[in-house]
Structures are given as C-alpha cells and as structure tokens.
N, C-alpha and C positions, 0 to 999 in steps of 0.2 A: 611255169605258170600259164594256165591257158587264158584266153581273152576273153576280157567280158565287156560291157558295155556300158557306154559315157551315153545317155540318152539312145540317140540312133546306136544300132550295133554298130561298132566298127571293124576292121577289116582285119584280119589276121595275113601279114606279109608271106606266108607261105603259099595263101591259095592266091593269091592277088599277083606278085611279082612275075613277070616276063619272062620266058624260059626263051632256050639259047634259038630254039625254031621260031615261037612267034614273036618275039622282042625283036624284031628288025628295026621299026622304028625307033626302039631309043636306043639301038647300036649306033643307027646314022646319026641320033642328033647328038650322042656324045662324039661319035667323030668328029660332027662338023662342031662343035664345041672348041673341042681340042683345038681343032685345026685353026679356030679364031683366036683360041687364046696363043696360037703359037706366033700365029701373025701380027698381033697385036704389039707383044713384047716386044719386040726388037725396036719397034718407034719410041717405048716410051722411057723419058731422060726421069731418070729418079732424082727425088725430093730431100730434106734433109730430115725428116722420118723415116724414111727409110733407109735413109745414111748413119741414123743418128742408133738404133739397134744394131746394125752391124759394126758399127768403128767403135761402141764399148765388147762388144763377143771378142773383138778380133784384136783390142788392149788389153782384157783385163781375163783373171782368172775367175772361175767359178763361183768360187768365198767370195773375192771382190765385186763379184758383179751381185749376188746373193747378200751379206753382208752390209754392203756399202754402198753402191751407186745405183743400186735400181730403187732406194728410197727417193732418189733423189728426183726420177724418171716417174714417182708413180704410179708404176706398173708390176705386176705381178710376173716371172720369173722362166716361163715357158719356153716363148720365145727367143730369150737371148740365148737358152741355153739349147737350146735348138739349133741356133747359127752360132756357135759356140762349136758344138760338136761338127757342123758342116765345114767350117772355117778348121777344125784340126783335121779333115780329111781332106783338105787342102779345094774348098769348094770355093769360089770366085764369088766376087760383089754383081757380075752380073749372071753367074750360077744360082745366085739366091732367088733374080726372077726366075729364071726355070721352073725351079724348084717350086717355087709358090702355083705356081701354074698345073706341075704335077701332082700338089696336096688340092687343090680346086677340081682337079679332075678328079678325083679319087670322091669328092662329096657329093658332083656331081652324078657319079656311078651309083652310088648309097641312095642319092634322091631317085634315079633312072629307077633301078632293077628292083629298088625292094618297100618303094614306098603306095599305097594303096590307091593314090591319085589319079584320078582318069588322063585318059595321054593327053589330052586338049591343055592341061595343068601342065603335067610331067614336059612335053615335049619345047614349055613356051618359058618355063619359069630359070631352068637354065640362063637362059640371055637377059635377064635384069639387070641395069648396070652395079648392081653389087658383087652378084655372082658374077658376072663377066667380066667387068672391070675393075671397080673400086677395091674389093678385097683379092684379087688376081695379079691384074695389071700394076699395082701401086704393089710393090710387095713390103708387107703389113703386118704383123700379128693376126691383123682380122683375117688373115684366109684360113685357120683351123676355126672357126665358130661354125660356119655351116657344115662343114665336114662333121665336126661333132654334134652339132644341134641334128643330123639327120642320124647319124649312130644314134643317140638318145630317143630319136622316133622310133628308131628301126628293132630297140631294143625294150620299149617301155613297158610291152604286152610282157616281156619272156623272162628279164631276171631284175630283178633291186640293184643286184652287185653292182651289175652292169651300167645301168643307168647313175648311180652312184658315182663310179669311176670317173663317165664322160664326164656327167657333171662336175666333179670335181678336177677334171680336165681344165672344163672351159672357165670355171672360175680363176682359173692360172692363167687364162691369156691375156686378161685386160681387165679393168675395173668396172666399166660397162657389162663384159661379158659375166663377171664375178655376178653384178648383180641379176644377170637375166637366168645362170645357175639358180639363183636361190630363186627365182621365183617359180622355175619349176621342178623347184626340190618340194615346196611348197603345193606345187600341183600336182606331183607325185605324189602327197599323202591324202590330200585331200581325196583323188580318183582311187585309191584303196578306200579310203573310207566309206566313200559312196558303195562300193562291188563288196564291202563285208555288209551294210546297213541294207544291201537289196540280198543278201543271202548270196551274190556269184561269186565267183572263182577269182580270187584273190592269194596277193602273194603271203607266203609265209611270212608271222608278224616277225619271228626270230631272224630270217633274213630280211626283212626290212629294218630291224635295229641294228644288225649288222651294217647293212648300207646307212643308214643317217649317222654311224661314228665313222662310216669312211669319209661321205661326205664332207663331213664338220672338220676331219683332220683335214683334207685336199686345202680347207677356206681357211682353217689356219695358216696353212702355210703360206697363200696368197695376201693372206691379212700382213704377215709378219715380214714378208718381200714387201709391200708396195705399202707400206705405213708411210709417211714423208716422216723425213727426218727434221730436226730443228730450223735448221737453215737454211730446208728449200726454198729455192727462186722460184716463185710461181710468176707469171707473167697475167699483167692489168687483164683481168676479163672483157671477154665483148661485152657493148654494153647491152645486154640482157638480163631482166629480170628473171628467178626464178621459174615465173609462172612463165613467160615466155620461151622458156629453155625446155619447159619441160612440153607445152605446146607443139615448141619445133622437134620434139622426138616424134611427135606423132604424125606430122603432116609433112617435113620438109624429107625426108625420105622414100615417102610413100605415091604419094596424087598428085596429080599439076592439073589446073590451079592448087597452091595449097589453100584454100579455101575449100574445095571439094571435098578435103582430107577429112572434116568435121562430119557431114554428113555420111561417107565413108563408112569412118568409125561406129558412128550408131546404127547403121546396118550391119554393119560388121560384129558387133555385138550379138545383134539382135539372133544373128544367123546363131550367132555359138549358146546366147541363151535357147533357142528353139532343141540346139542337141542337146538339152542339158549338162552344157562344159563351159559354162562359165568360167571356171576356173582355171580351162588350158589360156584365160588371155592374163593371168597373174603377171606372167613374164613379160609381158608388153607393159605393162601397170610398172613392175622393176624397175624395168628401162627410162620409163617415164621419170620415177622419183627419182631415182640416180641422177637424171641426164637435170633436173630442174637442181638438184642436191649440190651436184658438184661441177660438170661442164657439159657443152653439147657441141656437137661440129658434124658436118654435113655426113662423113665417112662414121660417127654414131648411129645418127638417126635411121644410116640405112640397116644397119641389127636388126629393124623392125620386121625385114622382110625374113629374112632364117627364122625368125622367131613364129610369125605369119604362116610358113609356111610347115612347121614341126608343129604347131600346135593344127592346122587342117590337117595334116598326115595322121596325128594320133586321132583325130574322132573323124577321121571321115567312115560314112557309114558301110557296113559292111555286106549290103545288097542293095540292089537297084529299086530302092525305096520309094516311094512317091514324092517327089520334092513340095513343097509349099511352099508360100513366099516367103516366108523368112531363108529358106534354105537356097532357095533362088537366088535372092541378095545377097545372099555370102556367097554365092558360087560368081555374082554379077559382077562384085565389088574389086573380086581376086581377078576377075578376066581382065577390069577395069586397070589394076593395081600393075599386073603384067605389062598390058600393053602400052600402059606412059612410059614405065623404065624402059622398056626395050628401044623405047624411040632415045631414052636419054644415053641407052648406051649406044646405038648410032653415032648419035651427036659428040658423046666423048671421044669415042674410037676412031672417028672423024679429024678432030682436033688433035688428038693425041699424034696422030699421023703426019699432019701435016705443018705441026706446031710445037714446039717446046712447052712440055709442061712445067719443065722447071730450068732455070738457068743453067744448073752444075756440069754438065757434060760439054756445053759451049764453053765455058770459063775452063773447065780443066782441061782443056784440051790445048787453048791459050796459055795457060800459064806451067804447062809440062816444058817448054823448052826452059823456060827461068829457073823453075826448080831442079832440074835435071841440072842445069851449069851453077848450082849453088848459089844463087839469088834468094835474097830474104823477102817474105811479103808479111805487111803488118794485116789486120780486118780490124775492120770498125763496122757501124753503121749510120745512116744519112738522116733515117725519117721511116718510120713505122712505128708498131707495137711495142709493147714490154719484153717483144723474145730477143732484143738488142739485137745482134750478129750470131746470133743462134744459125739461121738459115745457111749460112757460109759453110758448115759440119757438109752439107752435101758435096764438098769439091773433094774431100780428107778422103772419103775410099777407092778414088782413084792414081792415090800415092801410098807409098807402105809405111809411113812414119805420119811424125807430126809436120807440120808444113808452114806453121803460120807460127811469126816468132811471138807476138805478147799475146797466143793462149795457152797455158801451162798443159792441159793436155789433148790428146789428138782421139776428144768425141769434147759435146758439150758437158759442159760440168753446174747444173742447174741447183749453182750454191750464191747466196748473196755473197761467197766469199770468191765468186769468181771475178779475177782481175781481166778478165781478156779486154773490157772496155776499158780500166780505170790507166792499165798499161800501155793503152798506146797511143797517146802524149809521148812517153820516153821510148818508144820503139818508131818514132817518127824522125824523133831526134837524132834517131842511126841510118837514117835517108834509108830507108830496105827500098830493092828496087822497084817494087809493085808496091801498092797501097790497093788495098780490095773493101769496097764498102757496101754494105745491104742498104736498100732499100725496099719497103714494104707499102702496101695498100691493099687491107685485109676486103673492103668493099668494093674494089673496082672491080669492071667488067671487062677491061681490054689491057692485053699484057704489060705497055709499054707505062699503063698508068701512073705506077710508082715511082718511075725515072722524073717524074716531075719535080723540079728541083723548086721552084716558084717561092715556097713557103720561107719565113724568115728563118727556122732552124739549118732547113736541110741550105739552104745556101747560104750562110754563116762558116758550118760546118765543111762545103766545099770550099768557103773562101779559105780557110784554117789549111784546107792538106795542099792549097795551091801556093797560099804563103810560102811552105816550106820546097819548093822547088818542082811541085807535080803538074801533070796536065792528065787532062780527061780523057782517055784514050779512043776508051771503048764500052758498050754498055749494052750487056745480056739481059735480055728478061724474061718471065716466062708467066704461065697462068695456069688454075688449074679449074677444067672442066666441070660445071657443077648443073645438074637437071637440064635447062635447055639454053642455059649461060654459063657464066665463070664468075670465079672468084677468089681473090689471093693473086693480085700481082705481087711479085718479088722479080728484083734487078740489083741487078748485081756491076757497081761501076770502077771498070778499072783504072786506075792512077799510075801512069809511068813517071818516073823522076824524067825530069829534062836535060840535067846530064847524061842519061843512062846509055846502055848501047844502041837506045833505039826499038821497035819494035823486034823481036824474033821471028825468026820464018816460021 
C-alpha cells in the first residue's frame, strides 16, 4: 500500500529513515540510551508488581496461569507467558530487568531509524521518564507498548495484516493497553476511509476485513484472559471520581504544572485538527475512558506519551511545509511535553540510585539467613490500603519456594477467599521466628512515612504481635519516585520473638 495523506502529506519511512552513513546521531543517542538504561538497573530494588508477574510464571503452568489466575490479576496473558517461557530457559528475577531493558532498546531503535520525526523530536524523546524509566527500569508489562505502538507507526502506511497483529499484540499486554488498541483500530478505519472518499491510495478493502477478524480474534482472547472471575479481591479504590481519573490520564503523565496539561491539550488538538487527523487522538480519548471507567495510577497515565508520540509519527507531514500556528503548537507543546519528563527522569534516576525504591531487597537479604536455617515467618499487615499484605509478594522471588507460613501460595492470590490475613492469628500462635508486617501510605511524600505507627489501629495491631513475645527489630521502607516527588510509601516491620536466637549475621 502506498501512502497517502491525513491532511498534510505524510512521510513515507523509507525516504525519511537515517541510513547506516548519515544517522550517526541516532546511533549515539541510542548508545547513550542503552548505556543509561544499563546503568540505571542495577540501582533499582524491584517492587511487588514486578514480583508479583514473575512468582505466578515461575508457580504455575500455562492453562493455569491462562485458565485460572490471571482472572484474578486482571490482566491480559502476554506477559506472564513471556516470563513463563524466560523462567523455562532458566532466565533469573533479575534477568528479567535485563531483559526489559533489551525489549526498550529494541523500541527505541523502531522510534530511531524508521520514524519520520525531525531529530530535535527523535533524539530528545527517548529520555522521557516513561521510556527511560518507568516502563524500563520498573520491569513491567508496560515495556512492550512502545515497542509495539511504534511497529504500528512504522507499519500503518504499508500493510493492514501488519498493523492488525501489533494491535492485537498490544491489546494482550494490559487492559489500558487493550483499550488504546482499539482506539487505533478505530483510527485505522477511519484514515482508509478518508484516502477511499479523496480517491488516494488505499488498502485493499479485502485485506482490511481480513485484518479486523484478526483483530477481533487477538481482543478476544484478551477479553477471555483478564475477565475477573467471581471472587476477585479488588482492593478500596483511591478516592477518585471517575471524571477525576479520567482528567489524571490526561494531565498527571504529561505537563508539570498539571494544570498546564489543560491548556496543553487544546493546542494539542488544535495542531492535529489543522492536519486533518483528528482522529489519530481516538486512542488518547480510549485511554481516557478506560482510565475514568475502571482505574488510573501514575505508570497508566504515562501510555499518553507512546500514544503522543505514534500518532505525531503517522501524520507528520511529508515535506518541509510551511508550518502555521496551529502546527507550531503542536510542535511547541511536544518540545514542552519532552523537556518536563526528561527533568522527571533526572529526578527518578537520581533517587532511584541513591534510595530504595522499595523495601524487598533490604528485607530479603535480612531474612535469607532465617530461611535458609529453616525458620518460619508469618506476614500480616499494620495500616494502609485494601491490598492488605499484598506488597510482601516482593521478598518471595528471591527464594525458590514459598516462604511465609499462613499464605497458601507463593504469588498473591487476589481471591476474597484468600486466608493469608484471616490465618495469622493461628500462625502466630506457633511463635514462627520472624513476624513480617506491611505498612502502607499511598500519599505520602517521604519514605519513612508509613512506619508511623501513631494511629489507633496500627498500634493496637503492634500491641497484639508484641503480646505474643515479639519485639520490633527493624524497619525497611522505601518510596516510589513520581514527576518531581514520590509517592507510595511501603515499610515493611520486622518482628523477632524475644526468645529467639537473636539477630543473624
């Protein structure tokens, strides 16, 4: 299919993309890319989302994980079975970041060499903390979205199939992603229909029905993975309204001030209505209802930018046109949109380094000598959210089994029929020699936040595990890096029996 044109002409990747002599520039900045995400890694102590997809791959089978607990997870099926297959080729919990880092470079490359964007774009938008960090660093599901949302740019002029596939790729990595598929599955019919109604060069209608039953089959089967099953645990939402959730997909990702993010927007528009492509921002629109529909959190909202940045790649124009202002302000907005992230990825990469972004690698490092000499530890938790002791799953993949005696098994099991809390009352009762408790504080800004015991519940609940012979040992905590602050302390407080041996070396 040749290319035609969304208002301005746009660019066809083959006369546009950097060849091996004059693309030096984006050789260097995917080196230096690389070479930050290499650096980055090794600082940062993974979370119990990222715990929590590898310790069901690395328990359970294919059918089981397919079948039965990824309803439970909410999530569509890609990704586990992705570290599924890594974890049978005997790849490591911290193989996984590697790995995440080599699939980010690989999107990277796709964005580099073959997207039409002038290098001021191309060489700056790498380093946003999405791309750089969040869907990198944090290893995620979300590090295949930009990889594929830019195969989908790269591919949108040349075949249906193709863009079909991805799509139906990306709606298998997450539920967010599911819907920002469909909204440029949606802007995939719409831009045929515009290039048949102006007479241009347009894909065959027969391979485009071809591609919408691939499509539709891919979102089945992500439908029929991440449906919740009856007796999912969903945990108390923040307390956000819809219209608010769906607000923070738009702004709390993007701009700082998020107040700037509004004004933003409506240039931001303005620019895409002037190419007439209104319709490449459908998938921002997706993301929006999804996120007001069902949930929002900071590592959602930033979708915006892959998204942002696939829909500039497919209508940027394809000569050096006369810019006017609307086109100016979408070119102002993006410069604008680059240069906040890249200060937030600073700031992360910063903290990340010299800060624990999550407790679990302190703690497990603690408590390897107890399990190692066959010591039991119970988990509870002190005072946070509805995810009770959820957050605890991050200590479990630096052991090969299960490790904590009253949780039936060794990943979270997000059933109301899980006992791990209602059990340990009676796993207390067997004095195990550690006691390990969460605590949580989803708005605080400083790590140690959550360790605040002050409140009646949470020091109730310590008087309860000291009754029984414990003392407070020790107490991990960490935070996680969010635009130009934090957020989400979790502390993790250790309990030794006062008979016990004592600390371990």
């Amino acid at each position: 299919m040749t290319a035609g044109s969304i208002g301005l002409q746009t660019a066809e990747p083959c006369k546009t993309a950097p060849t091996t002599r004059n693309g030096w520039p984006e050789w260097l900045c995917l080196g230096l890319y690389c070479s930050l995400i290499a650096y980055m890694i090794p600082y940062h102590e993974p979370w119990a989302d990222e715990a929590q997809a590898w310790l069901l791959a690395r328990s359970l089978s294919p059918w089981q994980l397919v079948h039965t607990y990824l309803h439970y997870e909410g999530q569509p099926g890609l990704w586990h079975l992705l570290l599924w297959a890594l974890i049978r080729l005997h790849a490591s919990y911290t193989a996984m970041h590697w790995i995440c880092g080599v699939v980010a470079c690989c999107g990277i490359y796709v964005f580099l060499f073959f997207s039409p964007l002038p290098r001021w774009l191309k060489l700056t938008a790498p380093f946003t903390v999405f791309l750089c960090y969040q869907y990198v660093v944090v290893a995620r599901n979300y590090v295949l979205v930009p990889l594929l949302l830019f195969a989908v740019a790269a591919v949108w002029k040349r075949s249906p199939i193709w863009v079909a596939v991805l799509l139906g790729l990306l709606a298998n990595v997450a539920g967010h992603a599911a819907a920002i598929a469909a909204g440029f599955a949606i802007a995939y019919w719409l831009d045929q229909r515009q290039l048949r109604r102006r007479s241009e060069p347009a894909a065959d209608p027969a391979a485009t029905s071809r591609a919408a039953f691939i499509f539709l089959c891919f979102c089945i089967l992500a439908m029929l993975t991440a449906f919740p099953t009856r007796d999912v645990y969903t945990a108390a939402p923040l307390n956000r309204t819809p219209g608010q959730a769906a607000l923070g997909a738009l702004v709390w990702g993007t701009w700082d001030p998020m107040p700037l993010g509004i004004p933003c927007w409506f240039l931001l528009v303005w620019g895409f209505k002037r190419r007439r492509a209104i319709h490449l921002l459908i998938p921002a629109l997706a993301l929006v209802a999804f996120s007001g529909a069902v949930y929002l959190s900071y590592w959602h909202s930033g979708l915006m930018v892959p998204v942002i940045l696939a829909a500039l790649w497919i209508t940027w124009p394809a000569s050096d046109v006369r810019a006017d202002h609307a086109e100016w302000a979408l070119r102002s907005v993006t410069a604008l949109l680059i240069a906040t992230q890249i200060g937030w990825t600073v700031h992360a990469a910063w903290y990340d380094h010299f800060h624990d972004y999550s407790p679990d690698v302190r703690t497990a490092r603690f408590l390897k000598p107890y399990i190692d000499g066959g010591d039991q530890v119970a988990v509870t938790w002190i005072r946070g959210s509805g995810t009770r002791s959820f957050h605890l799953v991050g200590i479990e993949p630096y052991f090969t089994g299960k490790i904590f005696m009253n949780q039936a098994t060794p990943f979270w099991w997000w059933s109301r029929h899980d006992r791990t809390d209602a059990d340990f009352l009676a796993a207390l009762e067997k004095h195990p020699a550690v006691v390990l408790a969460e605590a949580q504080n989803y708005e605080a800004t400083s790590a140690e936040a959550a360790a605040d015991l002050s409140s009646s519940m949470a020091a109730e609940k310590v008087a309860n595990i000291e009754h029984h012979g414990y003392r407070l040992a020790h107490t991990f905590c960490g935070i996680k890096p969010e635009r130009f602050s934090y957020r989400e302390s979790v502390c993790y407080l250790v309990f030794l029996r006062s008979d016990s041996r004592g600390e371990q070396p």
